[in-house]
C-alpha positions in Angstrom: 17.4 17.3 0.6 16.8 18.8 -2.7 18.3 22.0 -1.7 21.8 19.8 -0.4 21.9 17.8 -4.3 21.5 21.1 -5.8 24.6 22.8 -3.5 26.3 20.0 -4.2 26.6 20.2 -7.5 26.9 23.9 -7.9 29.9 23.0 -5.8 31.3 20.0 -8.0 30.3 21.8 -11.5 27.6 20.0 -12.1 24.4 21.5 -13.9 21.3 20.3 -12.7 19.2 19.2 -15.9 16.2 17.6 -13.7 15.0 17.1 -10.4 13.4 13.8 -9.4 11.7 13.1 -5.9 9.0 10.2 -3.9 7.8 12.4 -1.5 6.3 10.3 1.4 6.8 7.3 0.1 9.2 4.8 1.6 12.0 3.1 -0.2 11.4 0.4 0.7 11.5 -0.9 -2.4 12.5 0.2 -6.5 8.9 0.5 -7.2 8.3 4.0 -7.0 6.8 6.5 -9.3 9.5 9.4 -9.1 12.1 7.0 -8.8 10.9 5.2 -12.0 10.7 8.2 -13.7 14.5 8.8 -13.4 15.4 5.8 -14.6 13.6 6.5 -17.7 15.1 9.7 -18.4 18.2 8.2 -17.7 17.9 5.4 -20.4 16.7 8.3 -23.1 19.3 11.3 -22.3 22.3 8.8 -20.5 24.5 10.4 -23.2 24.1 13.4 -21.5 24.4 12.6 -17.9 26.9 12.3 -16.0 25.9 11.9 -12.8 22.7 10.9 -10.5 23.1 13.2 -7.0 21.1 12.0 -3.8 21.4 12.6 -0.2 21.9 9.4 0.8 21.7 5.8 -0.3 18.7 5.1 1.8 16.8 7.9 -0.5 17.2 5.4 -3.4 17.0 2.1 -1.4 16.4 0.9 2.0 15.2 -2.6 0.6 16.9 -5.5 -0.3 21.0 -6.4 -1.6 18.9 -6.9 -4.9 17.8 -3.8 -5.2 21.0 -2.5 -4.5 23.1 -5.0 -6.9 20.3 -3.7 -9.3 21.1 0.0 -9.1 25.2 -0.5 -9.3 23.8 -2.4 -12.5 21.7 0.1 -13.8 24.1 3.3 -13.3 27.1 1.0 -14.0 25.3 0.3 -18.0 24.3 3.9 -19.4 27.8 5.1 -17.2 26.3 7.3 -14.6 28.1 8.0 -11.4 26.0 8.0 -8.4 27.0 10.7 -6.1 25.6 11.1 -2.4 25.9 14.7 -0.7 26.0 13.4 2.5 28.6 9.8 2.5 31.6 8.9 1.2 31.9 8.7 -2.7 35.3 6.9 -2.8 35.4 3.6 -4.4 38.0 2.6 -2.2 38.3 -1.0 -0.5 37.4 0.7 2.8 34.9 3.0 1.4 32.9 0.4 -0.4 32.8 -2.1 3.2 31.0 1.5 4.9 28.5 1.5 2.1 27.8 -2.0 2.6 27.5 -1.5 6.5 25.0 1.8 5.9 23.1 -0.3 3.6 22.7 -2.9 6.3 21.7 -1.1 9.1 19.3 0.3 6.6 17.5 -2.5 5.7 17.5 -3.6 9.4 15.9 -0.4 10.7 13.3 -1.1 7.6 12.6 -4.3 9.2 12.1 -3.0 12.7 9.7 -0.3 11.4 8.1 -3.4 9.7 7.6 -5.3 12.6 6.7 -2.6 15.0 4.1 -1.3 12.5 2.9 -5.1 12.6 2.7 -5.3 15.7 0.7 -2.0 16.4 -1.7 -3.2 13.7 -2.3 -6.3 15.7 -2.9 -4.9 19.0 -5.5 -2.9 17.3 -7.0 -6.2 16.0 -7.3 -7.4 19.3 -8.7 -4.2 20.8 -11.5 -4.8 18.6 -11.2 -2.9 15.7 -10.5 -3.3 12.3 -6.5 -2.2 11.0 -8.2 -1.9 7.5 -10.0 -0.6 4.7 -13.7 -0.9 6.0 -15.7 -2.8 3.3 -18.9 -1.6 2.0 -22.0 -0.5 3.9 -19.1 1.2 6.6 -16.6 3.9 6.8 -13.8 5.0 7.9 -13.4 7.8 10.3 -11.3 9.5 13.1 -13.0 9.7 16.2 -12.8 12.8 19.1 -9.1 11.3 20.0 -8.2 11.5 16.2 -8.0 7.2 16.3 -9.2 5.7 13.3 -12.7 3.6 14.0 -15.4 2.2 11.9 -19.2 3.2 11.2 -22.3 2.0 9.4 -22.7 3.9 5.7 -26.2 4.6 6.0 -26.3 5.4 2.8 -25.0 1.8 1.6 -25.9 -0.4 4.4 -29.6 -1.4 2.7 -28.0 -2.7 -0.6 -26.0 -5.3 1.5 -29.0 -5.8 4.0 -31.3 -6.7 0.1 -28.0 -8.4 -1.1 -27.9 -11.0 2.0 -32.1 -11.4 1.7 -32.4 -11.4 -1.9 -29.4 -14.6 -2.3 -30.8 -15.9 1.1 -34.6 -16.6 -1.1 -32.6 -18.5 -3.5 -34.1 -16.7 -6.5 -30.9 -15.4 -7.8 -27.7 -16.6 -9.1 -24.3 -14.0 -8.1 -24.7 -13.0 -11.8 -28.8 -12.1 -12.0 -28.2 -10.8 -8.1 -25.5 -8.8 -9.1 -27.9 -7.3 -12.1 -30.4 -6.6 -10.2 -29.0 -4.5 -7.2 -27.9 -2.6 -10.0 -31.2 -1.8 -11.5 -31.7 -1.1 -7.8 -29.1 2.0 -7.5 -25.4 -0.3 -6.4 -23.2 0.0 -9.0 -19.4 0.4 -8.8 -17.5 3.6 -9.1 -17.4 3.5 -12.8 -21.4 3.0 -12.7 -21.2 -0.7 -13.4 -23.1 -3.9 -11.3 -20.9 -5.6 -9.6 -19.8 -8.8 -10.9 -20.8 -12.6 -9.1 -17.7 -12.5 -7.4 -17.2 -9.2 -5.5 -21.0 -10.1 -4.3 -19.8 -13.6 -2.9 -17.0 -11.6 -1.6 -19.9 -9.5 0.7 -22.4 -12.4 1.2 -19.1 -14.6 2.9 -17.8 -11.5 5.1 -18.3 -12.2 8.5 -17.7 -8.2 9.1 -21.6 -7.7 8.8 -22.0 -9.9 12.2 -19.6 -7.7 13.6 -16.3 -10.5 13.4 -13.2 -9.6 11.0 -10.2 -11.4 10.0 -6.7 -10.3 10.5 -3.6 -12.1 9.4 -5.6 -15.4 9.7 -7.3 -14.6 13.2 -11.0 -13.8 13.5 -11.7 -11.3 16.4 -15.3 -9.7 17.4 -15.4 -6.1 16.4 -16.4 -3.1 18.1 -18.1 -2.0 14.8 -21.9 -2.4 14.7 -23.3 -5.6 12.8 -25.7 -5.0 10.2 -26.7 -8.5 9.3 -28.4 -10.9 11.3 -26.3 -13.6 12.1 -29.1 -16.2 11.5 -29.6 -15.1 8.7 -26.0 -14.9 7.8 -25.5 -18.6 8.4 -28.4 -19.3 6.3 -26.7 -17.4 3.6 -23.2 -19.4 3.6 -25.4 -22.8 4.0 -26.9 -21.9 1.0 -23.0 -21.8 -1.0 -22.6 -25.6 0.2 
């Protein structure tokens, strides 16, 4: 793509003063780092551009009319011309309609890949395992088939197992708990204790049974529990 924008405007007399790219990244939206980026050098050197160059419309937005409405703003206010190597440039009655169509069937094929990732996610759910993140005291790995399943962090699974029987004495408060696992060795990433609410957070996830929630259903996992579910239940009695 980059080597089509930079053809094209060797071919229209255009020099090519910078080269901005979101490699990977949908466009699903106007949130997007390289995509940002150009819009700030735009507002500092518009003076001295004349033109953005892209390979299609879909590079800059799949999303929304709003994000589309935005960008005709945008290029429209520091007088850019948008140019696409690959669809019609004219600003023609006709021309305009096509773009309007393309950006369409653009944000329809988005919604598809939506809903089929969804979907897939789901069926996953129901299969037993976790779509997700795997919270702490697991991990995430690929198995022999290269599928995505979840294990027990050996490493962290005894700091939620003392987490769970230290709140479950009713000695501690989420602050003084959170304190001491600390002096203990659990500490977050920037070698902190964990605050009350991230430790509520693990004494109310039903994950450590072996259960998860997804999109508002619970399903029983295939992962392995690490907590008791007595004393789990003792645990959330002692919250009301």
């Amino acid at each position: 793509q980059i080597r089509d924008c930079r053809n094209y405007a060797k071919r229209n007399n255009y020099e090519v003063v910078e080269v901005f790219s979101d490699e990977g990244v949908s466009a699903k939206n106007l949130k997007r780092a390289g995509l940002q980026q150009m819009f700030d050098y735009i507002k500092k050197k518009s003076k001295s551009i004349d033109a953005v160059i892209f390979w299609k419309w879909d590079r800059l937005s799949r999303g929304e009319d709003d994000d589309n409405i935005a960008l005709a703003q945008f290029f429209g206010k520091y007088d850019v011309t948008p140019l696409s190597t690959t669809e019609n440039n004219e600003t023609t009655p006709i021309a305009n309609l096509m773009r309007k169509i393309t950006q369409a069937m653009n944000k329809y094929e988005l919604d598809i890949d939506s809903e089929r990732t969804k979907a897939g996610l789901r069926r996953k759910a129901e299969e037993g395992h976790y779509p997700g993140k795997a919270p702490i005291g697991y991990l995430n790995i690929k198995d022999s088939n290269d599928r995505g399943i979840i294990i027990v962090d050996e490493s962290t699974k005894k700091y939620v197992q003392k987490i769970f029987n230290y709140y479950a004495s009713g000695m501690y408060s989420m602050k003084n708990l959170g304190l001491k696992m600390s002096y203990e060795g659990f500490k977050n990433k920037d070698g902190k204790p964990y605050v009350g609410r991230r430790i509520e957070e693990i004494l109310k996830n039903v994950f450590y049974i072996g259960d998860f929630y997804w999109a508002g259903t619970r399903y029983k996992g295939k992962h392995k529990p690490i907590i008791d579910k007595q004393l789990f239940y003792r645990v959330q009695s002692k919250f009301q």
